[in-house]
ROGUPA-966794 format. One record per residue (C-alpha): residue number from 1; residue in three letters; chain; x, y, z. Coordinates in steps of 0.2 Angstrom, whole numbers, plus 5000, padded with zeros to 4 digits. Layout:
NUM Ala A X Y Z
...
END
This chain:
1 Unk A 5000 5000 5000
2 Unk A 5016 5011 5000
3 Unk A 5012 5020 4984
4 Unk A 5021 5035 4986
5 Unk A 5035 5027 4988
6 Unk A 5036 5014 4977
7 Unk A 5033 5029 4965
8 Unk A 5047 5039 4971
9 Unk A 5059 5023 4971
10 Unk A 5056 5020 4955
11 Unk A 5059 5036 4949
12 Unk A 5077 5035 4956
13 Unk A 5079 5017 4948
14 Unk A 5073 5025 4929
15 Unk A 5086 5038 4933
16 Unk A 5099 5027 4934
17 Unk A 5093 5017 4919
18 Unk A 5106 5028 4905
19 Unk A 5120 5023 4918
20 Unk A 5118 5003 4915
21 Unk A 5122 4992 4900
22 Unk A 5110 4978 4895
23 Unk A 5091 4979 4896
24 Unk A 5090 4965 4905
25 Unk A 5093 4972 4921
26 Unk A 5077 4983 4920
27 Unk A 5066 4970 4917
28 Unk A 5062 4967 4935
29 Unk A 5056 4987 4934
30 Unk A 5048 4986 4920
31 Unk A 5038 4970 4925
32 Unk A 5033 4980 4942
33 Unk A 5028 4997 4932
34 Unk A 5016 4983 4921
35 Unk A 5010 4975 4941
36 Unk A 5006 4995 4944
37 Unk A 4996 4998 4930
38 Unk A 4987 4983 4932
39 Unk A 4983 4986 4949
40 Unk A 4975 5005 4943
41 Unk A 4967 4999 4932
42 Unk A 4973 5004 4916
43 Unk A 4975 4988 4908
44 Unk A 4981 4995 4891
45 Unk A 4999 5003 4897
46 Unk A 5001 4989 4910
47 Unk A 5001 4976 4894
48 Unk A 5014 4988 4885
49 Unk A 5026 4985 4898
50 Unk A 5020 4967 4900
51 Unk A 5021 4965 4880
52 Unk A 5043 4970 4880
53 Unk A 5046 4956 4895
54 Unk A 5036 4943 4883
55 Unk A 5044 4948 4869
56 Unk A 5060 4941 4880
57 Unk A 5056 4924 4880
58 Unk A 5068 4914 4868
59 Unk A 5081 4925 4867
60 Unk A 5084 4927 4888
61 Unk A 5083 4915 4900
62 Unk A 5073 4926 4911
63 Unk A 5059 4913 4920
64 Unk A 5055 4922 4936
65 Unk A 5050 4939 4927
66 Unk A 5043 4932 4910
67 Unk A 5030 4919 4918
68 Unk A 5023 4933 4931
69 Unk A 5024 4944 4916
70 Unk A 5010 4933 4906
71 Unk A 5002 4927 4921
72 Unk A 4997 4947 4922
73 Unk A 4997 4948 4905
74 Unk A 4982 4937 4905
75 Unk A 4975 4945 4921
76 Unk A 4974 4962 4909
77 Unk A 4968 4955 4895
78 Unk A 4951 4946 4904
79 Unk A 4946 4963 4910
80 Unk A 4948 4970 4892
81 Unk A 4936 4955 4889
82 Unk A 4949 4946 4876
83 Unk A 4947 4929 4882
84 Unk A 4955 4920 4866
85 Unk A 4971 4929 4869
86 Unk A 4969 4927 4888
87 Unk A 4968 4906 4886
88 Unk A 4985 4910 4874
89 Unk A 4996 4919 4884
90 Unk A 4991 4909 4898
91 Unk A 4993 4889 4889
92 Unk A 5012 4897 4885
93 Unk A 5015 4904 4902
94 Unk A 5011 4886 4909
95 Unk A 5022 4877 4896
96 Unk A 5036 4885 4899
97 Unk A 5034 4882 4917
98 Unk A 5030 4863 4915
99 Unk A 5046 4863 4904
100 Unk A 5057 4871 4913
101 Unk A 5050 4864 4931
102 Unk A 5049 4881 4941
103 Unk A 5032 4880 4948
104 Unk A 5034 4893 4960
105 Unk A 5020 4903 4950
106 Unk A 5008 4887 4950
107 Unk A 4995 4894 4960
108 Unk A 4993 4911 4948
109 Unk A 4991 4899 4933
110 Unk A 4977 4886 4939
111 Unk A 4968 4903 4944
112 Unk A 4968 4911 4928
113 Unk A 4964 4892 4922
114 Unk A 4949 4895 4933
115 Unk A 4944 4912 4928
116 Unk A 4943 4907 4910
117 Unk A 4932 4894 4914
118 Unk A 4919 4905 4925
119 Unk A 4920 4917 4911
120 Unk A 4914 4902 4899
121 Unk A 4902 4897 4913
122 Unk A 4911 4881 4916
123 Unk A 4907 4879 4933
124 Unk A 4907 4861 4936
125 Unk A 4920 4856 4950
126 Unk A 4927 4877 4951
127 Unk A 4919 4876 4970
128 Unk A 4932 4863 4974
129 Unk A 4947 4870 4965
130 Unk A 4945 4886 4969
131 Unk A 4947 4881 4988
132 Unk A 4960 4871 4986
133 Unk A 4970 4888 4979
134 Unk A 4963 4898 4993
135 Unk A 4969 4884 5007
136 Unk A 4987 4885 4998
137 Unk A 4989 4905 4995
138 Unk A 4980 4912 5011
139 Unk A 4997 4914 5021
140 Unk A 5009 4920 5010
141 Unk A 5001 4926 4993
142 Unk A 4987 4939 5002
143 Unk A 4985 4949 4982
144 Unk A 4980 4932 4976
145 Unk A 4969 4927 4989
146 Unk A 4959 4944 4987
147 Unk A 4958 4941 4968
148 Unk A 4952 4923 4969
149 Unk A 4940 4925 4983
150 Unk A 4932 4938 4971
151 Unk A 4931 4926 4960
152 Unk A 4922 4913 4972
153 Unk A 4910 4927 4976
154 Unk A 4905 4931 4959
155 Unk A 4903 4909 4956
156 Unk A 4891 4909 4973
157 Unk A 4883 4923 4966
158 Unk A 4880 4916 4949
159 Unk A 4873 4899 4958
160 Unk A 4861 4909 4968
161 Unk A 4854 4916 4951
162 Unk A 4854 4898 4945
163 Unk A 4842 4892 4956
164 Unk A 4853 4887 4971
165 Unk A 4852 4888 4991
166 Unk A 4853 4905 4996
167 Unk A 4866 4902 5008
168 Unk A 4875 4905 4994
169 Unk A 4872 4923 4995
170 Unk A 4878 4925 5011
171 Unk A 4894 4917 5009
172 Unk A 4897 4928 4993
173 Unk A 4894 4942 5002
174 Unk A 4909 4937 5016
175 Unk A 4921 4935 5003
176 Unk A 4920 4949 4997
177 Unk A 4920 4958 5011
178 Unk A 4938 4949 5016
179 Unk A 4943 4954 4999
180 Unk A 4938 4974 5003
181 Unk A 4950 4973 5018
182 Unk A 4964 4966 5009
183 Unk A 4963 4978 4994
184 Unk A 4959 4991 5004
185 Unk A 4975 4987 5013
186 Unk A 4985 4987 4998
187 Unk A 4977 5002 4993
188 Unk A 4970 4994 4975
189 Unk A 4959 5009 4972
190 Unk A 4952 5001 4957
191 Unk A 4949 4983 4960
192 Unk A 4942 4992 4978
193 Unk A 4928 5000 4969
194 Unk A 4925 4982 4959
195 Unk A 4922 4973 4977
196 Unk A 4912 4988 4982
197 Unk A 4897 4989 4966
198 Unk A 4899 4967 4969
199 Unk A 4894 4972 4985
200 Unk A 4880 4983 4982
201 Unk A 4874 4970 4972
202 Unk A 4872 4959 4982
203 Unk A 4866 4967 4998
204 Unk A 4853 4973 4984
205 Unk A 4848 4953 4980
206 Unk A 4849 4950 4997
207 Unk A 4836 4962 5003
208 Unk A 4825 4955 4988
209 Unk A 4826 4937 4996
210 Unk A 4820 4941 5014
211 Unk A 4807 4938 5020
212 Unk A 4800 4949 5037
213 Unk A 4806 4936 5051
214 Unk A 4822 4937 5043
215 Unk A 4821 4957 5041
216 Unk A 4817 4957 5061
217 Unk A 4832 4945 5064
218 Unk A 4844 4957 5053
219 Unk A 4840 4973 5063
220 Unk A 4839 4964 5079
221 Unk A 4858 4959 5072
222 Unk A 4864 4978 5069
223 Unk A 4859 4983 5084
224 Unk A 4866 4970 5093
225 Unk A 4882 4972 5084
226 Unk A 4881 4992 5084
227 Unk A 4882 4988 5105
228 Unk A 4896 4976 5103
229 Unk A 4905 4991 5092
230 Unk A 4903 5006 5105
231 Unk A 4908 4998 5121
232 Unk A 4924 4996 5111
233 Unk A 4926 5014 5105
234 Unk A 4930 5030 5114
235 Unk A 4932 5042 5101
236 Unk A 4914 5049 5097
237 Unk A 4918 5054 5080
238 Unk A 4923 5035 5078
239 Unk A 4908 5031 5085
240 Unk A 4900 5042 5072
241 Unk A 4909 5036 5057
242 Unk A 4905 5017 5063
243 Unk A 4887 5020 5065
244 Unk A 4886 5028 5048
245 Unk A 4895 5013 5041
246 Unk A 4885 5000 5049
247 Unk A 4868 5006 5043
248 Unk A 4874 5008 5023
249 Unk A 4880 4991 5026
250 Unk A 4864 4983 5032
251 Unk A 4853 4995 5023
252 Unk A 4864 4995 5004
253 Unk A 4862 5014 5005
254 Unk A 4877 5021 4994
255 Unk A 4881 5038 5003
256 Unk A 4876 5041 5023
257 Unk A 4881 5057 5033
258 Unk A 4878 5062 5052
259 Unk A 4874 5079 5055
260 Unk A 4876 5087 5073
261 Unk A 4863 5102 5079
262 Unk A 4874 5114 5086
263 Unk A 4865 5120 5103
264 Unk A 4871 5136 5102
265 Unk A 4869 5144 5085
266 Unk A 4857 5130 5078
267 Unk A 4869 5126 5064
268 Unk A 4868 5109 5058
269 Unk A 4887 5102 5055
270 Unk A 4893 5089 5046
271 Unk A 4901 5076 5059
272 Unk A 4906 5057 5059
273 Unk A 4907 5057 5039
274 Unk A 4910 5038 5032
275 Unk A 4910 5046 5013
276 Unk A 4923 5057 5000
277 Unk A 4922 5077 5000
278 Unk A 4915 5078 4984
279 Unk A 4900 5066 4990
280 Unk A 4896 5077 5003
281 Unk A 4895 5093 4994
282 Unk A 4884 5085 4981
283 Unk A 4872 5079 4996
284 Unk A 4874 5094 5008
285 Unk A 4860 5106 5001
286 Unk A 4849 5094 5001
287 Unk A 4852 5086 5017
288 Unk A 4849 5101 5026
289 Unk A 4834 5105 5019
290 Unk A 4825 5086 5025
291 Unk A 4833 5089 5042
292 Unk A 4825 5104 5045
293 Unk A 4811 5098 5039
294 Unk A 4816 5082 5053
295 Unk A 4821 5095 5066
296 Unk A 4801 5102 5063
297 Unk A 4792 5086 5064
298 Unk A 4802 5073 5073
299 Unk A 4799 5060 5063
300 Unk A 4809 5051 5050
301 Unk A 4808 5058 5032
302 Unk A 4808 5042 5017
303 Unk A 4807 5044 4998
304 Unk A 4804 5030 4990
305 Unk A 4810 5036 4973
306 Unk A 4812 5055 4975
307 Unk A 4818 5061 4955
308 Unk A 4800 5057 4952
309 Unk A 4791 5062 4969
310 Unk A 4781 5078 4967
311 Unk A 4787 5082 4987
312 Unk A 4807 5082 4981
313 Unk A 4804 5089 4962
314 Unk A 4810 5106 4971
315 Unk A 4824 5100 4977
316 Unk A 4840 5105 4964
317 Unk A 4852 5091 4970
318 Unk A 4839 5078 4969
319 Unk A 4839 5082 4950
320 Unk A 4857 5086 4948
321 Unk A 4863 5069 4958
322 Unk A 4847 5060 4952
323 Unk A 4844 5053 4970
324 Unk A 4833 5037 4972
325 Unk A 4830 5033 4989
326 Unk A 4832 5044 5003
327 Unk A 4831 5039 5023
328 Unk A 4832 5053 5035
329 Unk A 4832 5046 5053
330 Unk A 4832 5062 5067
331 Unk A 4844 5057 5083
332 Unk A 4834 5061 5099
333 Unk A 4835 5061 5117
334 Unk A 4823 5067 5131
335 Unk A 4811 5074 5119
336 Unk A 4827 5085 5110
337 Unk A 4836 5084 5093
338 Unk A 4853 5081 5094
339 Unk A 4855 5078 5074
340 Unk A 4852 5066 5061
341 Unk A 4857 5052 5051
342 Unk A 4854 5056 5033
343 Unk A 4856 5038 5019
344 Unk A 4853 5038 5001
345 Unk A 4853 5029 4986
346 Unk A 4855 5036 4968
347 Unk A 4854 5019 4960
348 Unk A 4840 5010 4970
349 Unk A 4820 5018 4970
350 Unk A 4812 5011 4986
351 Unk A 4830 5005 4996
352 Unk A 4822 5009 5009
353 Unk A 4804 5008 5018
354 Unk A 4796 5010 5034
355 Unk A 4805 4995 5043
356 Unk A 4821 5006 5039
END
């Protein structure tokens, strides 16, 4: 997760690139500047510097960075949707490892073996080889794991719309989340915001599935996990930010803000903020006006799709962010307001209902 300086280390490596005879030497840089771009996302410049180690193999003995190099090579070239090329690049990575017996990088080929065939809806026995890679890589290969238990997410999810137990759902959904922690972690910005709309998805299906014993059970479970959090937690505007992160969890709300009543000049303030700045100044104007309009009647404020709701058409941010579902919850003790939590949803009409 050390971007900064990986960036700045290999800007003194580059430096020194004029000063050293043989290209050879740089490949080890060039395969980490293709890792890097892969990682961002930009799958087009990572395979130009993947592409110059390949084009290597035959004329330098090089193993150890041109296998890696096609392992991401093919890694690249799934997410551009290029399949053919993918199962290529892959079938010679693997022959020259089989030929030349370094199976250091076995584990990265059977799971790109394993990708391809989720990707032609091969599922068959994919269940059981995809935990036998997780059992092997979970100590020592933590990218990996992240990237293959994705993968087994996104085959449990695809079983659940096949008809299968919904179980399945549940355990898709705990992946994922170990994958979020691990990328987030490594700061994969990229593959981050992948988990994340998986996620969404998910939670989405999942609310779809439940039936209201199970709804019951899943609030009786956030409160009871929100009291295992805050005995725990000292900080109030920890508290805050956990709070806010819990409910868009459970509910699949996308943004979620706290807002404090200042006692003293009646201001409302943004406090306890689980989301990026530019997500709260899109909201802001609209989020005062439905707590003031909480601070007035003390009770919760819901809209079920509120781009087409003649009761927000006034609103401009409701237009300009084309807000869905809206859930504004005021916080109050011994008959006084202390604030509000304020949920929306600009992908989902009716996230949210009176159970909420």
């Amino acid at each position: 997760g050390k971007t900064e300086e990986f960036e700045s280390l290999l800007k003194k490596v580059l430096s020194l690139k004029k000063k050293v005879k043989g290209d050879n030497k740089f490949l080890p840089v060039v395969l980490s500047q293709g890792i890097q771009k892969y990682v961002k996302g930009d799958y087009k410049v990572a395979l130009s510097y993947l592409d110059k180690i390949e084009d290597t193999i035959g004329k330098q003995n090089l193993l150890e960075r041109q296998i890696p190099a096609m392992i991401f090579k093919s890694l690249c070239l799934l997410k551009m949707d290029k399949k053919e090329s993918a199962q290529r690049t892959i079938c010679k990575a693997k022959e020259i490892m089989d030929n030349s017996k370094m199976f250091l990088y076995r584990g990265e080929i059977e799971f790109i073996e394993l990708l391809i065939e989720i990707h032609d809806g091969r599922y068959g026995k994919v269940d059981s080889k995809i935990k036998r890679i997780l059992k092997k890589i979970r100590e020592h290969q933590r990218f990996l794991y992240a990237q293959v238990l994705v993968a087994f997410a996104d085959v449990q999810y695809n079983a659940l719309t096949r008809g299968k137990r919904k179980e399945l759902l549940s355990e898709s959904l705990a992946y994922l989340n170990e994958a979020k922690s691990i990328f987030k972690e490594i700061e994969a910005q990229v593959l981050l915001v992948d988990v994340n709309e998986k996620l969404v998805q998910a939670y989405e299906t999942l609310r779809n599935t439940e039936t209201p014993i199970q709804t019951e059970k899943k609030y009786t479970g956030m409160i009871s996990k929100f009291g295992d959090l805050i005995k725990n937690i000292n900080d109030p505007e920890q508290l805050k930010t956990t709070f806010i992160s819990t409910a868009k969890t459970i509910t699949g709300a996308e943004r979620g803000l706290f807002f404090m009543l200042d006692s003293d000049t009646n201001e409302l303030i943004v406090t306890g903020k689980d989301i990026d700045d530019a997500t709260i100044y899109d909201a802001k104007e609209f989020s005062k006006s439905v707590i003031k309009r909480v601070k007035k009647t003390r009770k919760p404020v819901i809209a079920y799709d509120a781009i087409s709701e003649k009761t927000f058409e006034s609103y401009e941010s409701v237009r300009i962010n084309k807000i869905r579902s809206i859930l504004c919850i005021p916080i109050v003790t011994d008959g006084k307001v202390l604030g509000a939590l304020y949920l929306d949803s600009r992908r989902n009409p009716r996230l949210f209902s009176k159970e909420e």
